[in-house]
C-alpha positions in Angstrom: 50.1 -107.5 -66.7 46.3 -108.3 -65.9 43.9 -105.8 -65.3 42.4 -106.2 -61.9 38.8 -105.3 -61.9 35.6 -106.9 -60.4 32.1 -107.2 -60.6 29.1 -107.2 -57.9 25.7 -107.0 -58.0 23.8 -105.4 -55.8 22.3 -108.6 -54.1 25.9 -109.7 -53.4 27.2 -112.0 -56.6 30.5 -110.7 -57.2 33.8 -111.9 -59.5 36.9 -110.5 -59.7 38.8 -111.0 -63.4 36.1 -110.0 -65.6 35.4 -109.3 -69.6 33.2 -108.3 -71.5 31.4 -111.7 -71.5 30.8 -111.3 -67.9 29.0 -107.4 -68.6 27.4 -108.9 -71.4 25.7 -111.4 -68.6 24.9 -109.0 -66.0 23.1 -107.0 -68.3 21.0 -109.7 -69.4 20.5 -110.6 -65.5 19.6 -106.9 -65.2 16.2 -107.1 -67.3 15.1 -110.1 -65.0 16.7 -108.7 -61.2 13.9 -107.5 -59.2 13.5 -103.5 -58.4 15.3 -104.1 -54.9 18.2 -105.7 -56.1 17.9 -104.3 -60.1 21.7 -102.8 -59.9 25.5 -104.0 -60.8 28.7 -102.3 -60.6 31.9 -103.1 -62.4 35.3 -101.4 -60.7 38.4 -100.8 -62.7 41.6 -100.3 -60.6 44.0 -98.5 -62.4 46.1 -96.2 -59.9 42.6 -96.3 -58.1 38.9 -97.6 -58.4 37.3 -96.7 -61.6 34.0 -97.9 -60.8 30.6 -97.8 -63.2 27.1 -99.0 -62.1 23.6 -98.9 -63.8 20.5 -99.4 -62.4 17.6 -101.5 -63.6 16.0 -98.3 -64.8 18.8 -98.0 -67.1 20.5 -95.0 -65.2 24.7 -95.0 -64.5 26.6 -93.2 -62.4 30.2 -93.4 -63.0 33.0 -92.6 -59.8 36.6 -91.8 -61.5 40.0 -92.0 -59.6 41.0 -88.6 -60.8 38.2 -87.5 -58.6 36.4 -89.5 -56.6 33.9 -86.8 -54.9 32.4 -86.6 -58.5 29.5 -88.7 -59.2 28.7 -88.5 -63.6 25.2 -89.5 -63.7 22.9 -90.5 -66.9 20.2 -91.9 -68.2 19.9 -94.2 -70.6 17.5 -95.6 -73.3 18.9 -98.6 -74.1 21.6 -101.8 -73.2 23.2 -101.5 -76.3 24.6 -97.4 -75.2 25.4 -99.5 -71.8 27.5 -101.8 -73.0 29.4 -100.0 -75.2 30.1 -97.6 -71.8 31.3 -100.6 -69.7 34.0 -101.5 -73.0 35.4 -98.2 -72.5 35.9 -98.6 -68.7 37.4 -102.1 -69.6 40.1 -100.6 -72.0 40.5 -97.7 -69.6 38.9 -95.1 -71.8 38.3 -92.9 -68.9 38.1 -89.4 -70.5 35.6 -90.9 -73.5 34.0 -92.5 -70.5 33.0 -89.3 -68.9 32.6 -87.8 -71.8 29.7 -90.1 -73.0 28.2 -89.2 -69.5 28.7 -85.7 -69.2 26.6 -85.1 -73.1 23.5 -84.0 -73.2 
């Protein structure tokens, strides 16, 4: 069975089906997106929206389906902790996931 998840950036691209080439993309468009439209979000469905987004400034905020009133919020330093973030969403790491957003 295919994962259903999606991509959209915040000035309205958006593709359904994606991997980690697609992430891989987006954050490269993210160092060049202008400070109005500097954001993406990838969404995970699993029983319900997973959903992870950064910003341009390099901080995410992830919304889990176990819970969707929290909001885990961190910043980053650099892509490279970002991507490795958005693989764990993909494989449906969700408790590493928040875990990785929740340390200090």
């Amino acid at each position: 069975m295919q994962q259903e998840n999606y991509i959209q950036y915040s000035n309205g691209y958006s593709k359904e089906n994606i991997n980690m080439q697609d992430i891989m993309t987006a954050l490269a468009d993210l160092k060049i997106m202008d400070d109005e439209h500097g954001a993406f979000w990838v969404s995970v469905i699993i029983s319900e929206e997973n959903v992870l987004e950064v910003n341009k400034n390099l901080s995410v905020v992830g919304v889990f389906d176990d819970d969707p009133n929290i909001q885990y919020q961190k910043q980053f330093k650099d892509l490279d902790e970002i991507q490795n973030l958005y693989s764990m969403l993909l494989h449906e790491n969700i408790a590493q996931l928040k875990k990785k957003l929740e340390a200090k």
